[in-house]
C-alpha positions in Angstrom: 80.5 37.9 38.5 81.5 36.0 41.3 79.8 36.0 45.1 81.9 37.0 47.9 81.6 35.1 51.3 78.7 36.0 53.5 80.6 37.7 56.7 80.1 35.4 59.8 77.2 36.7 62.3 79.0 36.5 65.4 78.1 35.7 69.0 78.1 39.2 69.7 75.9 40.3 67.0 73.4 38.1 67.7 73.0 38.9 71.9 73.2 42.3 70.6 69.8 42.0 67.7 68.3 39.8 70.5 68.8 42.2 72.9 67.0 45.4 70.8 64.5 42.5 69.7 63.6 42.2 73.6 63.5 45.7 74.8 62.1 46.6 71.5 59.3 48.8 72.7 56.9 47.3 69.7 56.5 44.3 72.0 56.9 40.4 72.8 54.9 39.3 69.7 56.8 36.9 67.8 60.1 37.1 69.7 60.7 33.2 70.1 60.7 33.3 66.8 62.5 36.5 66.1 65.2 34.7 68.7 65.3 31.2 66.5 65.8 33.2 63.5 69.1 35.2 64.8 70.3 32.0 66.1 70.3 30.3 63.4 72.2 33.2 61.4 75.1 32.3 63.7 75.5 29.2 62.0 76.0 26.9 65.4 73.3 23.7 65.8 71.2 25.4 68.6 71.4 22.2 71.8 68.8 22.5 74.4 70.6 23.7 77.8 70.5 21.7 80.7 69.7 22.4 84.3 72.5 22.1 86.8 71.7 22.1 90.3 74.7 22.8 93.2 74.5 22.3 96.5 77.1 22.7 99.9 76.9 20.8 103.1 79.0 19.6 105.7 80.1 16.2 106.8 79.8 15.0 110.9 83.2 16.3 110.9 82.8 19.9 109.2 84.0 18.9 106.0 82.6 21.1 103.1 81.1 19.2 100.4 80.0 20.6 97.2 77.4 18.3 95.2 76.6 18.7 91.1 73.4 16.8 89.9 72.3 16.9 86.0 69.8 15.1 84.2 71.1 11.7 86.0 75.0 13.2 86.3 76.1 13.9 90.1 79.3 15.3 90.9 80.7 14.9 94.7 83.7 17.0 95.7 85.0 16.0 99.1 88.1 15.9 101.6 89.6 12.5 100.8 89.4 10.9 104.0 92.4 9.1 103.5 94.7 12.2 103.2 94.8 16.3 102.6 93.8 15.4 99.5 90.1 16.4 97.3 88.2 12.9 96.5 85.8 13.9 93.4 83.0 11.4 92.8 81.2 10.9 89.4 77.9 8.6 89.5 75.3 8.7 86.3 72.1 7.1 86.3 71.4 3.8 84.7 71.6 3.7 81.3 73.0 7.1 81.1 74.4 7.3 77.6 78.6 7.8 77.8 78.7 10.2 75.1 76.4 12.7 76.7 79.5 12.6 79.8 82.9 14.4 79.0 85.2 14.1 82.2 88.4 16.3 81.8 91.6 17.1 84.1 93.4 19.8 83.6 92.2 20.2 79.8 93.1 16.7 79.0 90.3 14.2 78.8 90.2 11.5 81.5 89.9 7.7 79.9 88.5 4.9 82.3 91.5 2.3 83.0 89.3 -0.8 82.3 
């Protein structure tokens, strides 16, 4: 006898069981782990989410500038004063590890000159 493949639990399955699981009228009890459990049928290492914070303002001049900040990360996108063109700043915090950072440009990843 031989075992066929277990079908793949999908994305969509699991918001779907997550979904009845929440508005399941039998109620809340259990449901973090009820959650961890369809998860982990998906077969994907769960990664805790991180909060991303965005903010506009304006220069002196009336500029827009749009401002990223993560766990250390900050993202500046500005008028380059220098010309029509967009200046976009990246600063991380000290001792920020480089492989928690991936910096891409128009799907192709960016590798520091130095």
């Amino acid at each position: 006898m031989t075992s066929q493949p277990v079908p793949a639990y999908s994305d969509n399955d699991a918001v779907n069981d997550i979904h009845v699981l929440l508005t399941s009228p039998l109620g809340q009890d259990g449901a973090l782990e009820a959650i961890a459990e369809i998860l982990a049928r998906t077969g994907r290492p769960m990664t805790a989410g991180r909060d991303i914070e965005v903010s506009t303002a304006e220069t002196s001049l009336g500029w827009p500038v749009v401002r990223a900040v993560s766990a250390g990360t900050a993202v500046t996108i500005r008028q380059d004063p220098a010309g029509p063109g967009l200046r976009v700043e990246i600063t991380t915090a000290p001792g920020q590890v480089d492989s928690d950072l991936a910096v891409t440009l128009d799907s192709r990843p960016l590798v520091p000159a130095w």
